[in-house]
C-alpha positions in Angstrom: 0.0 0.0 0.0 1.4 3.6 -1.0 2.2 6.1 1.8 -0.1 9.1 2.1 2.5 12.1 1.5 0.6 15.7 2.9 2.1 19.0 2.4 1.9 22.1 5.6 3.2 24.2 7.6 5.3 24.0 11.0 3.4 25.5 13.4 6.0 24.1 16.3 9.6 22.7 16.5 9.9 22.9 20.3 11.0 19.1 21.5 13.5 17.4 20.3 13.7 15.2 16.5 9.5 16.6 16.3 8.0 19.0 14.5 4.3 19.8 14.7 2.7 20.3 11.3 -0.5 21.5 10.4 -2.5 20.5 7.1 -5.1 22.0 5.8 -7.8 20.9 3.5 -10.4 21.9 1.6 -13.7 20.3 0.2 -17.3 21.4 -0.4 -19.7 20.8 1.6 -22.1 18.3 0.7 -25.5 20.4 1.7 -24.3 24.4 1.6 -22.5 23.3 -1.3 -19.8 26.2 0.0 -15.9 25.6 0.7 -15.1 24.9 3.8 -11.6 24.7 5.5 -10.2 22.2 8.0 -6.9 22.1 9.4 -5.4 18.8 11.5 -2.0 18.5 13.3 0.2 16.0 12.9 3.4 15.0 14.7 6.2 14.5 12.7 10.0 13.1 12.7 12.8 15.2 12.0 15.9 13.9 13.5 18.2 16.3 12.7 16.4 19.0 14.2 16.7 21.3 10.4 13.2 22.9 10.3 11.9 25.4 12.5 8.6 27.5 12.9 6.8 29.0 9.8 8.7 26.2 6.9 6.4 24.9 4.3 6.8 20.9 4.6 5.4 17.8 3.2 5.2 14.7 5.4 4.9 10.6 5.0 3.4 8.0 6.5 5.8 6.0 8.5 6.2 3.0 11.0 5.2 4.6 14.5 8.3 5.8 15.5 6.8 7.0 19.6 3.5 7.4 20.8 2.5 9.9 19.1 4.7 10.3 15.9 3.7 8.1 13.0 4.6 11.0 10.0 8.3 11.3 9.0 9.1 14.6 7.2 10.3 14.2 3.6 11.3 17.5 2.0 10.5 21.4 2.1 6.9 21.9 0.2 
């Protein structure tokens, strides 16, 4: 099965080999029929610490690498 690749935006590089990422998406809504905008964080690996707050980022699917972190960062967006 492919890994799911996501592209966003580090909203926090405070611990250590983790960034926080936040991805955004956009659909219509099914009823309104209007665009709507939803935004999820995900916790991601970055073991040598090179991105900080504010880079543009895409992120795969991984093997869970700690409790929370199961996203691996790939490359700048």
């Amino acid at each position: 099965m492919p890994k799911r690749i996501l592209s966003g935006n580090v909203t926090s590089d405070a611990n250590d080999k983790t960034v926080t990422v936040s991805v955004e998406r956009r659909f219509t809504h099914p009823v309104l029929k209007k665009t709507i905008r939803k935004s999820k964080k995900y916790r991601a690996h970055d073991p040598e610490n090179t991105f900080k707050k504010g880079d543009a980022v895409r992120i795969r699917e991984c093997a869970p690498v700690s409790k929370n972190k199961r996203w691996e960062v790939v490359t700048d967006a």
